[in-house]
Phi, psi and omega in degrees: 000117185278178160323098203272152204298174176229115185249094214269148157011040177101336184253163194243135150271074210276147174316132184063058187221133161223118192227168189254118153226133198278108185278132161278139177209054142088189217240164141245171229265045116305348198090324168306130174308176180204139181208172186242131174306162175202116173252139206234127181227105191244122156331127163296332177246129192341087237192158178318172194226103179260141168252154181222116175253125162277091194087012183303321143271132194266031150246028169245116204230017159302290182326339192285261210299003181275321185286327214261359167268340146347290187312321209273356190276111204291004181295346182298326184292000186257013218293147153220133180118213202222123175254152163216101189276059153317117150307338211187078203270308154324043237264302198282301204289320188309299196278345148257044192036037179239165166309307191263203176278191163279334210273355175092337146356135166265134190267336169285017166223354205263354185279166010257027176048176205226149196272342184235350187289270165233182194275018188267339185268351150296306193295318182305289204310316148335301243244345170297313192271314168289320192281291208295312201285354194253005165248174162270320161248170147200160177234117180250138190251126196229087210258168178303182193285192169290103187097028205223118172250157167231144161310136171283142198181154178256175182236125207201094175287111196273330144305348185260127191296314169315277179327297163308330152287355176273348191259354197247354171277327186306325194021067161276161201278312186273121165250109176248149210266126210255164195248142178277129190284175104306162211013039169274161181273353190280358211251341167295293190292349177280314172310330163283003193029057133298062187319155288154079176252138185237148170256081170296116155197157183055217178214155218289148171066035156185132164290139197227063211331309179309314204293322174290313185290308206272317186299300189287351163286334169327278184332306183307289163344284183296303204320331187304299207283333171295338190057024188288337172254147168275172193279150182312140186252022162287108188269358183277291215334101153321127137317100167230156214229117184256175195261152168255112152347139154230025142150155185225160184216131185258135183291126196256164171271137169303309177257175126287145172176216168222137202239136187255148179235149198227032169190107189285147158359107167071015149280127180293141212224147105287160174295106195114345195296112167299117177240359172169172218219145155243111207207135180318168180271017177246339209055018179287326194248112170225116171251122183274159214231103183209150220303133184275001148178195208238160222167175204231116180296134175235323117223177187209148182260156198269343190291115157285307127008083187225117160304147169303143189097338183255158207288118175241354162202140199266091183269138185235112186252144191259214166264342182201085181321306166307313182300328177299309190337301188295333205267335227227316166308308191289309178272025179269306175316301186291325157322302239266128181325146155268161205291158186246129169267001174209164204248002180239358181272140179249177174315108165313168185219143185265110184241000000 
């Protein structure tokens, strides 16, 4: 049974075909189009229709290079099934470094949006009719806010069986088992019963080498487990059997101040733990910043520059800390670049 066509904005796709196509998504008041790529590599033989997403806030812009060396992996000649890659769903926030839309719209609350609605709710409703209802699975790429960094872990509904096996193949050291938002798009795709993964790592408006080596062997992963890839012939390759959160919280600032921060990425906390100290810009006033129970930094923010109220570590707490601590310790070692001999050579990847 071959591959059956796909059909984007009109145009037919046929199996064993790869093609780029420009979804419109209306003007700017210059007049100038405005469109969202979409590149599509469909199999002659038959198989899940995975969609993969990016930039959905457009200044998280790990995901743009995570697809776009994805694309480039000759392991893709084996595909079976259908990939559909936006890099760049936020098209208008991307090219203006911002998070939201023009209208300030979050677009990641706007699904499953309206054909009449603001344009965040034209672009969801777009992007809903072309991309999502016409796949079987999808994986959307996502990172902390500005000046925010995140561990990488996936997000996930963990009641759904699938999706948890598909979240525990990504084999990121962290899974938290998430709650569906409104107008989130995972909470769109779940009404159409799409199972669903969002990948969080690093921070919007800067790549983030570990976090890219991990979202594409992630991706690589599920497809193996989708059976869209054959399983891997690498016998070196490490496992990592990740841990799931059962629940998380973020540590606030008290004060105002300029904030020393004592505890890095993916470093294990106790209850009580000095994780940073907040003080005036004389050092007459230092308020200590310390953890409220004990748990694994998922994130933090790079920012010293801190308002009363603001969020400065994200603590994730398991069943056993220490055991997150060694799984978040391994995948950093398995992640981590190896030194490069020329500034244009990019990674291999074991595939």
């Amino acid at each position: 049974m071959a591959e059956q066509p796909l059909i984007i904005n009109g145009v037919t796709i046929k199996p064993g075909t790869n093609t780029i196509i420009d979804l419109p998504a209306g003007r700017l008041y210059t007049h100038a189009p405005m469109s969202l790529p979409v590149h599509i590599i469909s199999s002659k033989k038959p198989g899940p229709r995975l969609f993969i997403s990016a930039a959905i806030h457009g200044d998280e812009i790990n995901g743009v290079e995570v697809i776009r060396r994805l694309l480039r992996l000759p392991a893709l000649k084996k595909l079976r099934g259908t990939i559909i890659a936006v890099p760049i769903v936020n098209i208008h926030g991307f090219i203006n470094h911002s998070r939201y839309l023009p209208d300030r719209r979050d677009l990641n609350r706007s699904f499953p949006g309206s054909e009449k609605g603001s344009l965040a709710a034209r672009l969801a409703h777009l992007f809903m009719q072309e991309i999502v209802c016409q796949s079987t699975y999808g994986i959307d790429i996502h990172t902390g806010a500005i000046h925010r960094s995140n561990l990488p872990q996936i997000r996930a509904n963990l009641d759904d069986e699938q999706t948890e096996k598909l979240a525990r193949a990504f084999e990121v050291p962290v899974i938290i088992s998430s709650n569906l938002r409104d107008g989130s798009l995972r909470e769109a795709a779940a009404e159409y019963g799409i199972p669903m993964l969002l990948y969080e790592a690093g921070e919007a408006l800067r790549f983030d080498e570990v976090s890219i080596r991990a979202g594409v062997n992630g991706i690589v992963n599920v497809m193996r487990t989708l059976e869209m890839l054959p399983p891997s012939r690498s016998k070196s390759k490490k496992h990592i059997e990740p841990v799931v959160a059962r629940s998380s919280a973020w540590v606030r600032a008290q004060d105002s101040g300029i904030l020393r921060t004592m505890v890095p990425l993916g470093g294990r906390v106790k209850k009580d733990t000095l994780l940073g100290v907040v003080a005036d810009p004389t050092g007459e006033k230092e308020i200590k910043i310390t953890a409220s129970f004990s748990g694994i930094v998922i994130g933090r923010t790079n920012l010293p520059l801190v308002n009363e109220g603001d969020a400065l570590y994200h603590i994730a707490r398991f069943e056993d800390a220490k055991e997150a601590e060694a799984i978040v310790d391994e995948f950093h070692e398995e992640h981590s670049p190896e030194l490069m001999t020329s500034p244009t050579l990019e990674p291999d990847y074991l595939i």
